[in-house]
Structure formats: structure tokens, C-alpha cells
C-alpha positions as CSV (number, residue, x, y, z in Angstrom):
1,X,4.8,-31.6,-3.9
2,X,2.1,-28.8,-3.1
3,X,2.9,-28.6,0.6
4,X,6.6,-28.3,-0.3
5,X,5.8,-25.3,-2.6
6,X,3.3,-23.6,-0.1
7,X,5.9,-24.1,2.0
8,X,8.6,-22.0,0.4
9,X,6.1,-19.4,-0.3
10,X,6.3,-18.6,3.1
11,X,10.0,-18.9,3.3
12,X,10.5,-16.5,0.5
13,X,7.3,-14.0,2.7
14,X,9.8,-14.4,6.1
15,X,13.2,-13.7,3.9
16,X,11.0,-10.5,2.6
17,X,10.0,-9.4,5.8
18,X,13.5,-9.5,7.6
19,X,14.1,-7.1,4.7
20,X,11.8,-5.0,5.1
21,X,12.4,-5.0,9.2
22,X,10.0,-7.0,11.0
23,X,12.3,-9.1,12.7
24,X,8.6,-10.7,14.5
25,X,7.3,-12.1,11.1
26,X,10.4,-13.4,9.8
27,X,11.2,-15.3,12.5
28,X,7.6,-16.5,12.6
29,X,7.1,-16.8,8.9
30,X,10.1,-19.0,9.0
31,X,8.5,-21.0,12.2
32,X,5.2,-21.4,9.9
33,X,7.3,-22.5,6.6
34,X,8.7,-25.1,8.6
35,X,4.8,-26.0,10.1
36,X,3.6,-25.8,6.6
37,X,6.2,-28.7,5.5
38,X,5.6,-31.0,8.3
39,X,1.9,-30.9,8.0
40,X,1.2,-28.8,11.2
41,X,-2.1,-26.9,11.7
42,X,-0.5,-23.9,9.0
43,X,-0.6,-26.9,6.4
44,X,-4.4,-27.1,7.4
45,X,-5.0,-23.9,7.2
46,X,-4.0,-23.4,4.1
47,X,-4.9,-27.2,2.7
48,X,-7.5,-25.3,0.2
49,X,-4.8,-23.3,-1.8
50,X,-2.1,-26.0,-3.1
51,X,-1.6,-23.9,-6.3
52,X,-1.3,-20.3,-4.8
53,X,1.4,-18.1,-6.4
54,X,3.5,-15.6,-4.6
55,X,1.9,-12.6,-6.1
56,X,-1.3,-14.3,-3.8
57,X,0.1,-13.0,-1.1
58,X,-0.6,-16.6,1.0
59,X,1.0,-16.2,3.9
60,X,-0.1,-12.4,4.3
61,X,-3.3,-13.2,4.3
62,X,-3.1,-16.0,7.2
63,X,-1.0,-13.6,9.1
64,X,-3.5,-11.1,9.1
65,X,-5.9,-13.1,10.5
66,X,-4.4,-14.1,13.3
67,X,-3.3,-10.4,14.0
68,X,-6.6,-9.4,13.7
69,X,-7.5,-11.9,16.3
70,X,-4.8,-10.8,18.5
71,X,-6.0,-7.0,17.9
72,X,-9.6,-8.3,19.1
73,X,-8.2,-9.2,22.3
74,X,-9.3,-12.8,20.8
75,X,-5.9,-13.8,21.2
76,X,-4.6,-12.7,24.8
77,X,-1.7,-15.3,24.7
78,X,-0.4,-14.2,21.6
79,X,-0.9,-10.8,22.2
80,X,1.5,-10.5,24.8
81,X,4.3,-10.7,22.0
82,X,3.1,-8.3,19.8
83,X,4.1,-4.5,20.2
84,X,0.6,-3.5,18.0
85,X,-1.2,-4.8,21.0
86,X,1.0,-3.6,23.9
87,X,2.8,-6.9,24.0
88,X,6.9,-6.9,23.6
89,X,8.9,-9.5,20.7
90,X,11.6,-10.6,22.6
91,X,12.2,-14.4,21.6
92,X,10.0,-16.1,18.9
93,X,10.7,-19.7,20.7
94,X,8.2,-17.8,23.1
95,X,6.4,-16.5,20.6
96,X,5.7,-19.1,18.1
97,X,3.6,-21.7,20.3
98,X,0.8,-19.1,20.8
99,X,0.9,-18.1,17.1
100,X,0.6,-22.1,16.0
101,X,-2.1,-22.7,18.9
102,X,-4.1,-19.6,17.4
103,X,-3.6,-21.2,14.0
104,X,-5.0,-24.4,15.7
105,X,-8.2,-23.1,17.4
106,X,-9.6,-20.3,14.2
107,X,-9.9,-22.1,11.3
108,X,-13.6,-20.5,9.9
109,X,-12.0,-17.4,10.6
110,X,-8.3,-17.7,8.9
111,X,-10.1,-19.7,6.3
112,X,-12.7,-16.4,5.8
113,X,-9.1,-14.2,6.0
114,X,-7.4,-16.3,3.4
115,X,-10.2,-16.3,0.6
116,X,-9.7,-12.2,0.4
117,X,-7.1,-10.0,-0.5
118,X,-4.7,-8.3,1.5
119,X,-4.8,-4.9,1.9
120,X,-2.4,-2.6,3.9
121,X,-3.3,0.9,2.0
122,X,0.0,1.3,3.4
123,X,-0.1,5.5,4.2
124,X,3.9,5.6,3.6
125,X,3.6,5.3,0.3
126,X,1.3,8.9,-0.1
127,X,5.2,10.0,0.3
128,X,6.2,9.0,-3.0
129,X,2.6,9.7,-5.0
130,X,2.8,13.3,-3.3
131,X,5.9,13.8,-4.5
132,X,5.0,12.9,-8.2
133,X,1.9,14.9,-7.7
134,X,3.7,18.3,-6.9
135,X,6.1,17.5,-9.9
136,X,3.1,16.8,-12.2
137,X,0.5,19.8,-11.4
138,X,2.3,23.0,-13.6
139,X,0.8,26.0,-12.0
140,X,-0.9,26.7,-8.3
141,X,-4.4,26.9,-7.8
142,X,-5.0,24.5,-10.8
143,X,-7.9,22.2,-9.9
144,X,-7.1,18.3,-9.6
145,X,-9.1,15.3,-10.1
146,X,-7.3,12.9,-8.1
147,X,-8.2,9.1,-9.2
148,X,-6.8,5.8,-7.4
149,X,-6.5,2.5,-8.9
150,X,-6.6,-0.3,-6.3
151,X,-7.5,2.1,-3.7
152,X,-8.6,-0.4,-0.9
153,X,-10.2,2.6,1.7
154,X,-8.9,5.5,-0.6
155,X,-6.3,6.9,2.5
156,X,-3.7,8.3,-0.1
157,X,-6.9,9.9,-2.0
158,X,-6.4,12.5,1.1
159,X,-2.2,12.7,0.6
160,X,-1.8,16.5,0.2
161,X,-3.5,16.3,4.0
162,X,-0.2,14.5,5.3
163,X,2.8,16.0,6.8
164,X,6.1,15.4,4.7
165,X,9.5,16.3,6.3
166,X,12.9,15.4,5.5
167,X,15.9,17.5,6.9
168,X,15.0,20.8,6.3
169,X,12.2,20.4,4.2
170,X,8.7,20.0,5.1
171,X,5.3,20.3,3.4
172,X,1.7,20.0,4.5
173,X,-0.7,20.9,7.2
174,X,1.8,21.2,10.0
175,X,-1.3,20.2,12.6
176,X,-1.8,16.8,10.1
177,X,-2.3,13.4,12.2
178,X,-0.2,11.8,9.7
179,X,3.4,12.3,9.6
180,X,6.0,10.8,7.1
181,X,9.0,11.7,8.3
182,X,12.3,11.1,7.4
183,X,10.9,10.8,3.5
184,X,14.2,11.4,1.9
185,X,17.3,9.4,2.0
186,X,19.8,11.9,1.4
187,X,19.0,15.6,-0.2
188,X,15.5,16.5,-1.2
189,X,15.6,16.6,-5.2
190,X,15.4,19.9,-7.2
191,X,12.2,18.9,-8.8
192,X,10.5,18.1,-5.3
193,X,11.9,21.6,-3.8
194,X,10.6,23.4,-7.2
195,X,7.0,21.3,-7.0
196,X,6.5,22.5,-3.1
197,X,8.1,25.9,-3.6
198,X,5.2,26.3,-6.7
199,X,2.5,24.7,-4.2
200,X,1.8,26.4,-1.1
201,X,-1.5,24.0,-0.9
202,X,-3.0,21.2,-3.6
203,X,-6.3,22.2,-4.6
204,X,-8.1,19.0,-5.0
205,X,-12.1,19.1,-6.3
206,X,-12.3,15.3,-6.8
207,X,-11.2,12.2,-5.0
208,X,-12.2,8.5,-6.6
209,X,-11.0,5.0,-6.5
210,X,-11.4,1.7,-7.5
211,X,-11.1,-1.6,-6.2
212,X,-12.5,-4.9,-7.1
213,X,-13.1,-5.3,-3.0
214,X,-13.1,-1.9,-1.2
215,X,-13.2,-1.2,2.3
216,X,-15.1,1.0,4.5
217,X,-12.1,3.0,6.6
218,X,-15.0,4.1,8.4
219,X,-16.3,1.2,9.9
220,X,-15.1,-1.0,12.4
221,X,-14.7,-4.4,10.6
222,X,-13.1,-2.0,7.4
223,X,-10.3,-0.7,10.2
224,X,-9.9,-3.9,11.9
225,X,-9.0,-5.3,7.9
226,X,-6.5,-2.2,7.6
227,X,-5.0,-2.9,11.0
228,X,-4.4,-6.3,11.0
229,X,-2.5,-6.4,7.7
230,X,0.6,-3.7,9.3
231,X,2.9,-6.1,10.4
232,X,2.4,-6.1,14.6
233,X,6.8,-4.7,14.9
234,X,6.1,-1.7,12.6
235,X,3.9,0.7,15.3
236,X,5.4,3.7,12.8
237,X,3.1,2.2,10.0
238,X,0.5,1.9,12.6
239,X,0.5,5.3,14.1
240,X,0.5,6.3,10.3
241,X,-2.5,4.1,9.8
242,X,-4.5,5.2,12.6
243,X,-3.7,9.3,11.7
244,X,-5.0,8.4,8.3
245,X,-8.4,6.6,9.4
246,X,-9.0,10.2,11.5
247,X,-8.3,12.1,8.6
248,X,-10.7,9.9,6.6
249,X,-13.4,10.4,9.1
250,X,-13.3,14.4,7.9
251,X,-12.2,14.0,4.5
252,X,-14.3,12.6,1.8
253,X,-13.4,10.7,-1.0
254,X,-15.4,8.0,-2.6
255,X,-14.3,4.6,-3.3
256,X,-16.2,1.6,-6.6
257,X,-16.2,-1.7,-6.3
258,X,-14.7,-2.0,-9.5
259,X,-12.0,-3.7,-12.2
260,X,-8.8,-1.0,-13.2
261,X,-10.0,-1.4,-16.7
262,X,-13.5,-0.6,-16.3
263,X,-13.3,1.9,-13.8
264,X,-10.9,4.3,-16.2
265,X,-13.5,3.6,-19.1
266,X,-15.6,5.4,-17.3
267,X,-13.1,8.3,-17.2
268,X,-12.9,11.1,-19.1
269,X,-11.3,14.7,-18.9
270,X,-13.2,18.0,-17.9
271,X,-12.2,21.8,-18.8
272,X,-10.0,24.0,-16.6
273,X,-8.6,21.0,-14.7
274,X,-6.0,18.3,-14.3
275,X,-7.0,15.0,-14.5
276,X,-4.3,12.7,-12.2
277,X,-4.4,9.3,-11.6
278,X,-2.0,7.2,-9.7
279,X,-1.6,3.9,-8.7
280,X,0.6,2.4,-5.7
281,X,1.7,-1.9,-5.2
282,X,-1.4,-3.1,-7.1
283,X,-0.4,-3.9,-10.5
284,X,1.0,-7.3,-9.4
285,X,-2.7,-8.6,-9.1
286,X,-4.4,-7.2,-12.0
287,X,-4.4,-10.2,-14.9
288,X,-2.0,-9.0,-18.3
289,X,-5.0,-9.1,-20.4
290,X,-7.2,-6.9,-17.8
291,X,-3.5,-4.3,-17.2
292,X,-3.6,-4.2,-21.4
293,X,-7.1,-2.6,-21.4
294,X,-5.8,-0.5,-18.3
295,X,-3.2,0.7,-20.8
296,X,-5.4,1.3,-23.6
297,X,-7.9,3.6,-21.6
298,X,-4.7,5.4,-20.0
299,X,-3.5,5.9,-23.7
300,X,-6.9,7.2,-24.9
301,X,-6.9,9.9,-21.9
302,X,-3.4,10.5,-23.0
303,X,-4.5,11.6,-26.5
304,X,-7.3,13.5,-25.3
305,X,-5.5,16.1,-23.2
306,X,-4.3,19.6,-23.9
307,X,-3.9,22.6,-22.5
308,X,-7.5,23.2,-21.2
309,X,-7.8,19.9,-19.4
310,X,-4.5,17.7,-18.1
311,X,-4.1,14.1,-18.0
312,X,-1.1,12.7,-15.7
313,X,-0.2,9.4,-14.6
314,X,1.9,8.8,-11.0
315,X,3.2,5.3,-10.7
316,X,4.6,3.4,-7.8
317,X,5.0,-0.4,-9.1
318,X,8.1,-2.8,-8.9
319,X,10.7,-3.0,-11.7
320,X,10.6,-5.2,-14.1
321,X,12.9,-7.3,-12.6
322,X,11.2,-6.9,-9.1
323,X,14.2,-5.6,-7.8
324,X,13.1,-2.2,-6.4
325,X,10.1,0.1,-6.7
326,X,9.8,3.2,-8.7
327,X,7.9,6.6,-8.3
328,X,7.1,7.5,-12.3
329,X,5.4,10.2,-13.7
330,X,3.3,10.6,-17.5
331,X,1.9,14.0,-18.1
332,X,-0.4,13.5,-21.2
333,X,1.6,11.9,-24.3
334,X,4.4,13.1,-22.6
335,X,8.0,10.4,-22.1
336,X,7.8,8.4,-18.6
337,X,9.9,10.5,-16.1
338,X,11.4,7.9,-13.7
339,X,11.8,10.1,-10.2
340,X,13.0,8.0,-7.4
341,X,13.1,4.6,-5.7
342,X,12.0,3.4,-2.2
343,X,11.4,-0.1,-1.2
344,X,7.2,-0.9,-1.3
345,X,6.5,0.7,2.6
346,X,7.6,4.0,0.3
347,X,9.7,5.4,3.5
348,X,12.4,6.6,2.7
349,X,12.3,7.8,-1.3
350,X,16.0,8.1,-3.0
351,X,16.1,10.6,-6.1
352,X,18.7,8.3,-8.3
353,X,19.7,11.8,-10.2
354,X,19.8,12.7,-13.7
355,X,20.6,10.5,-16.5
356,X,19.4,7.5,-14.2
């Protein structure tokens, strides 16, 4: 029965999200499940897309519509419960009727929402890709072309202008509008203290991305999109968010509406530099036959590195299994070095140590 599997899609999204510590959306997630299976207007909404798969992200993308309309002051009612709009989660019995009635009364504008793809550019995750970028670049002062797949507004093209501390350690600007704190679980790793020891500063000559629908950090529906999908309990990931968007404002970095594969065919390596390019959560929606010609042109950079002109690859995808997510890192033909773990908001990383 389609409304039966939609249905448990969004069980599985609010089961996620207690995980991942947004007591708000699971609770409501489970409210909207629950709507979804008893034909409520959730089952309306999302009447168009019997056949959606988890990896669609369903129940994301209606949830960020109806943020967005809280964070447009579209939804006064409903803002009142949500800490993104100065509004306190206390009960979501109180909360849930003003979500549902939202639900109700937007349907051109959820149904616009739920036709395009979420996209958090979640800034937490710059934690890990930093992190495999200072383990990755051998000497300081080397230049570094720094390339994005599924970049959505290109914010972690700017990483090495975030502030990372953990205990004792800290590295970047220390006047940066972005700080990940707490970006270790436990002690920093070896290679991580060597990497920032060896870098003082990243020098950084290029910044590109890729997505097949970019958006403009810049302009006000582009922040509205990034907003809207940080789940409304998380203001950390929104005060994150917002330091990011400033430092994009001063920052360039340019972002193609393009496919992974065809974006990296149009890649190649220059003299006197190294070549990085890293990819965060995005593999999940690029089609196997699409992520085997990613892996071809990857391959063919590979082969064409040396020492006069670097090639690295920083990963941070799922498992396999799905279990947890993993920051990896490929220098040229180079073995996969697996360097640490962090669930997919990438705060806080955990080195698993050698031999894992």
C-alpha cells in the first residue's frame, strides 16, 4: 500500500532524528507518519510521490517547507514552537496542530519544496574535510585547488576560514564567524596535530563546485533554502549556518550547475599545485552508473599526478552498511587512508586509531 510505505519513510526520518538530537522533529515526524497513514493533509501533500525511496529524502523536503514558512513569519502559530524562530518546544501535543494546519493551508508551496532536493550544506561537516585536508597537503605554502562535489552554496569551499577547537587544540582565524567547537571526541589524533603543526595557514588559489541545482548563499531565497532545511532545535547548526553565509558574502568561490561526472571531466591537473577534491553526504543521490564515471575520471586524475602537480581525494560518505560515516583520504594512486568517524552533522569526529 503506497500510503503505508510513505508512511514509514517518515517513521524511519523521526527514529533518525531522535538520533541525531532533535527531539522537535521526532516527535513531529512521528505525529506526520501517523497523518500520512490515516490520510491526513501530510498524505495530500505528498499524494504525488507514492514510489519515493528513503535516499529521497521525503519527509525532509516537506519539513523544510513548512520551516521555511515559519522562518518567513508565514507561520506565526507555528513559530511560537520553534527555537530557530524565537519560539520554545516544550510539548509536541501543542506543537503538532499548528504544524498539520500549516500542512493544511500551503499546498503550492510544500508541493514546489517537495519537487527539489534538500540541501543543508551542513557547515559541521568542514570539520571533518579540514581535517583530511591538513593530512593530505605535504608541505606549507603549497597551492591548493580546492573542488566540491555536490556543493549546494559551496560554504565548506571556504573551510580553512572556520575556527576548529577541541580541548587544547585549535586552528584557524581565531576572529572566524564560524566556530566548530568541541570537533573531537576524545584526544586530537597524531596526524591532525602533525597536519596543523605543518600548516600555520591553507593557501588556497581555487575554490569550485558542482551541483546538478546550486544555490545562491547570497541571495535571499538561496539562504531562506539553507535555513529552512537545519532542523528548527539545532540553533548550534544555525549559528554555524548564518557565520558561514557572512563569510561567503567576502569569500569567493564559484559554484556549476552540473552532474559529479561531468563536472570532474572537465578537470585536470596544473604544475606547482595540489589538486584536492572532496565530497561530503552526497553520494547517496548520484545514480551507480553516473558514481562509476565519477570513479573513472577520479581514477584518470589519479594516474596523472606526480610530484609537480598533486591529486587527493577527501571523502565523507556512509559505510557500506550505512552504519556510520567516514572521513577518507586518496592522495594520487595512493591506498584509501580511513581517518575517523562522526555521525553525518560531522560534530564531533572520533579518530578509531591504527590498525582500524
Amino acid at each position: 500500500m503506497p500510503r503505508e510505505h510513505v508512511a514509514e519513510i517518515f517513521a524511519q526520518q523521526s527514529r533518525s532524528c531522535a538520533r541525531l538530537g532533535s527531539p522537535l522533529y521526532a516527535a513531529l515526524m512521528s505525529r506526520a507518519a501517523d497523518d500520512v497513514r490515516m490520510g491526513g493533509p501530510c498524505a495530500a501533500a505528498v499524494a504525488e510521490h507514492p514510489d519515493t525511496v528513503v535516499d529521497d529524502a521525503l519527509p525532509l523536503r516537506l519539513f523544510g517547507a513548512v520551516h521555511a514558512l515559519a522562518l518567513t513569519g508565514r507561520a506565526p502559530d507555528l513559530a511560537a514552537h520553534y527555537p530557530s524562530t524565537g519560539g520554545t518546544f516544550g510539548r509536541a501535543d501543542a506543537a503538532w496542530p499548528a504544524f498539520r494546519a500549516v500542512v493544511a493551508a500551503e499546498p503550492e508551496w510544500i508541493g514546489d519544496w517537495l519537487r527539489r532536493p534538500p540541501q543543508t550544506n551542513e557547515v559541521g561537516r568542514a570539520s571533518l574535510l579540514l581535517a583530511g585536508l591538513l593530512y593530505a597537503v605535504p608541505s606549507a605554502q603549497l597551492p591548493v585547488r580546492l573542488f566540491e562535489l555536490g556543493s549546494s552554496a559551496g560554504l565548506n569551499l571556504r573551510a580553512e576560514q572556520f575556527r576548529y577547537v577541541a580541548g587544547d587544540f585549535a586552528w584557524g582565524p581565531v576572529d572566524s564567524s564560524v566556530l566548530l567547537a568541541d570537533a573531537w571526541d576524545g584526544a586530537v589524533p597524531d596526524w591532525l596535530l602533525a597536519g596543523a603543526a605543518r600548516h600555520q595557514a591553507l593557501r588556497i588559489v581555487e575554490r569550485r563546485g558542482c551541483d546538478p541545482s546550486p544555490i545562491d548563499p547570497l541571495s535571499a531565497d538561496g539562504s531562506l533554502a539553507l535555513r529552512a532545511y537545519v532542523w528548527p532545535d539545532q540553533t548550534a547548526r544555525l549559528e554555524r549556518l548564518d557565520g558561514a553565509l557572512r563569510i561567503a558574502a567576502k569569500v569567493p568561490a564559484t559554484v556549476e550547475a552540473a552532474g559529479a561526472a561531468e563536472f570532474l571531466s572537465e578537470m585536470d591537473l596544473e604544475p606547482g599545485t595540489l589538486t584536492v577534491l572532496w565530497h561530503s553526504v552526497m553520494r547517496q543521490y548520484v545514480p551507480a552508473a553516473e558514481w562509476a564515471a565519477v570513479e573513472r575520471e577520479l581514477d584518470r586524475l589519479a594516474r596523472a599526478s606526480g610530484p609537480d602537480a598533486g591529486f587527493a581525494v577527501v571523502s565523507f560518505e556512509p559505510s557500506d552498511g550505512g552504519a556510520e560515516f567516514r572521513l577518507s583520504v586518496r592522495s594520487g594512486t595512493g591506498p584509501v587512508q580511513m581517518l575517523a568517524t562522526a555521525h553525518p552533522h560531522g560534530l564531533p569526529a572520533r579518530w578509531p586509531g591504527p590498525g582500524a
